[in-house]
C-alpha positions as CSV (number, residue, x, y, z in Angstrom):
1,X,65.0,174.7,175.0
2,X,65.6,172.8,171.9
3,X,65.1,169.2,172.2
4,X,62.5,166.4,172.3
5,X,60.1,169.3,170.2
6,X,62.5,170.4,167.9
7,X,60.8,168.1,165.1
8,X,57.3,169.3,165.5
9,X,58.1,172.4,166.3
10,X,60.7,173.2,163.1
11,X,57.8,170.8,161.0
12,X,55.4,173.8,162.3
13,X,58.0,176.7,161.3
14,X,58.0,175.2,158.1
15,X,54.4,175.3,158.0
16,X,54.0,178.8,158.3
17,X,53.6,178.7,162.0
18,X,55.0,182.3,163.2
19,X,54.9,181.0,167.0
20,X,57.1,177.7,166.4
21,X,59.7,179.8,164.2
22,X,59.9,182.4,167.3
23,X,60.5,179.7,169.8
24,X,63.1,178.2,167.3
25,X,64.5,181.6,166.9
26,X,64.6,182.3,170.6
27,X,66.0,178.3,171.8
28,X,68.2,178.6,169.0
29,X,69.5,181.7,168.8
30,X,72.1,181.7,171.6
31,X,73.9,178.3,169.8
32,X,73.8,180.1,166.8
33,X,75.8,182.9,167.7
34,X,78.8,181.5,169.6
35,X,79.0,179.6,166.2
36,X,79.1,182.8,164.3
37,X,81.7,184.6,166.9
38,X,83.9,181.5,166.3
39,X,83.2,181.4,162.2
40,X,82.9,184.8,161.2
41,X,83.9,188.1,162.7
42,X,82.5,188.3,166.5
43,X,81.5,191.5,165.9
44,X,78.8,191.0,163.0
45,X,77.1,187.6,164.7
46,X,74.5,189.3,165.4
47,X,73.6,191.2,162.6
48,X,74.7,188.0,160.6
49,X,72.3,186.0,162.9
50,X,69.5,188.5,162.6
51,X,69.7,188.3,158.9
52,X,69.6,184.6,158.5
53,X,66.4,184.6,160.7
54,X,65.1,187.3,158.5
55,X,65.6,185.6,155.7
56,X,63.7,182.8,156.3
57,X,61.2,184.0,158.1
58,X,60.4,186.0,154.9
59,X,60.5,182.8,152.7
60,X,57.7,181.4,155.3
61,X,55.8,184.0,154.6
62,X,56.4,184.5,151.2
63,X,55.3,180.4,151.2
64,X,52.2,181.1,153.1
65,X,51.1,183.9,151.1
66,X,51.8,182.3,147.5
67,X,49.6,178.9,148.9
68,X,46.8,181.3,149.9
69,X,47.0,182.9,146.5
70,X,47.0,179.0,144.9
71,X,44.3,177.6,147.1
72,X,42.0,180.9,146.0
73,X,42.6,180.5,142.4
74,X,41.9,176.7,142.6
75,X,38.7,178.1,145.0
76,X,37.6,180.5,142.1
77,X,37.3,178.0,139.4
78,X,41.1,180.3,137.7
79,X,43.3,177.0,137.0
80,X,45.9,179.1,134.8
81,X,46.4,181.3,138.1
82,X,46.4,178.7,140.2
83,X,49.0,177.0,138.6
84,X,51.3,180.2,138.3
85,X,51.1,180.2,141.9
86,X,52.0,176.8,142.3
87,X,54.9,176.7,140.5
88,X,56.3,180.0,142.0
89,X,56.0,178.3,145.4
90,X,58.0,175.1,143.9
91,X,60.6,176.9,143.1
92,X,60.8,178.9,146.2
93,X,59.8,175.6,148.5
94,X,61.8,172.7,146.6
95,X,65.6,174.2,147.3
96,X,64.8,175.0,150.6
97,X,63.4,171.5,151.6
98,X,59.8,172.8,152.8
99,X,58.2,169.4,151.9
100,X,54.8,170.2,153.1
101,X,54.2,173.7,151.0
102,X,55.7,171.5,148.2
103,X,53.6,168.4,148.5
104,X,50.6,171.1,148.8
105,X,51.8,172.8,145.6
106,X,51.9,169.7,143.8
107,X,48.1,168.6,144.8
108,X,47.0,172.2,143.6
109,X,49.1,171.7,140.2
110,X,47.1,168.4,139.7
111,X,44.0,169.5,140.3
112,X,44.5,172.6,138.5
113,X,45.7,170.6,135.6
114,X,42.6,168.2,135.9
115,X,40.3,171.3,135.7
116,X,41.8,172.3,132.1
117,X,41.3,169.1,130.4
């Protein structure tokens, strides 16, 4: 249930942690669709809900994979890739308020930049 965790666990999610999105998903889940029945056509909550969840959790992913592409680069000595990567996971991690995958970014940009000079 949703509540004293909610912090670390969404901090998690937004992490990349596929076991703190699932519990978010599952505590959260049940709120989410009596607000969908009431907002938007009872009939499509679900599929509405499933989507949003979807969504998302393929932006986590999509996160975790492009920092694991950045962090290699940075690893292999390729700052130009590195910083590709970096600024493809800005732009992805910035609007959606991932604060950690965007802090991260901006450490690899740095140091990426520090290795071309």
């Amino acid at each position: 249930m949703l509540g004293r965790d909610f912090g670390g666990l969404l901090r998690a999610a937004q992490r990349g942690d596929d076991t703190a999105f699932a519990t978010l998903y599952r505590d959260a889940q049940p709120a989410l669709l009596r607000y969908l029945r009431v907002a938007s056509d009872p009939g499509t909550a679900e599929d509405v809900a499933a989507d949003y969840c979807r969504q998302n959790a393929e932006g986590f992913q999509l996160a975790r994979c492009l920092a694991g592409l950045a962090e290699l680069a940075l690893a292999r000595g390729d700052a130009a890739a590195c910083l590709d990567h970096a600024a493809e996971l800005l732009a992805l991690v910035e609007p959606a308020g991932m604060q950690e995958f965007a802090a991260e970014a901006r450490r690899w940009r740095a140091r990426a930049a520090r290795m071309v000079m």
